[in-house]
Steps between C-alpha positions, in 0.01 A plus 500: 500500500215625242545338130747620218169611304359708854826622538555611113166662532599669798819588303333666265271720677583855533707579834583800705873440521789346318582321829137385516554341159827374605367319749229329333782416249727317763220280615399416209819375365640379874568155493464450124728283283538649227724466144868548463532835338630464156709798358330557186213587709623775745312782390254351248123444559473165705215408241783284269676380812145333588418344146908373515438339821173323452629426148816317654265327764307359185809417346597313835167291472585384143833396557448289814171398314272673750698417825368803720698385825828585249343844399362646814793733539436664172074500575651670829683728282212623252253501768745754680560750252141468272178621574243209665235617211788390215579173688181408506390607109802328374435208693129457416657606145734183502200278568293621266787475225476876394838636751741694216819398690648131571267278352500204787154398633415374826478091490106581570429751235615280197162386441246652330573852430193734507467805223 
């Protein structure tokens, strides 16, 4: 099965049909896990949804004091409903000591901080 990023792309790209589209669609989210669905965000743009669930995942890594076996469920979670692009900023954004959510760096990161 191509990537999530090949198949987004793919996604993305102008079709002939809605069934064509729909297709595309099914295989790219077959076989996903993906988040619980939380009521407040039925209808809403799943932009806030994302930054709540990496947020919470971050949160998870401060209270277990950076246990990531504890937290994988929520990583699972953000990584299933954001976009790989954010994951990766605000991850390189943690390190780095500049990320606007959770403050929590990663045990590596806490040294020397570059600006």
């Amino acid at each position: 099965m191509p990537g999530v990023s090949e198949m987004t792309e793919k996604f993305h790209t102008k079709h002939e049909t809605a069934e064509e589209k729909k297709s595309i669609f099914m295989e790219l989210v077959s076989g996903t896990r993906t988040t619980p669905r939380k009521p407040i965000f039925h209808a809403t743009n799943q932009a806030s949804h994302c930054w709540q669930r990496y947020n919470e995942w971050v949160m998870c890594l401060k209270t277990t004091h950076g246990d990531k076996d504890k937290c994988v469920m929520m990583r699972q979670h953000a990584e299933s409903i954001c976009l790989d692009d954010w994951v990766e900023k605000w991850d390189t954004e943690r390190e780095e000591g500049t990320f606007a959510g959770i403050k929590y760096p990663e045990p590596e990161a806490t040294s020397g901080h570059h600006h």
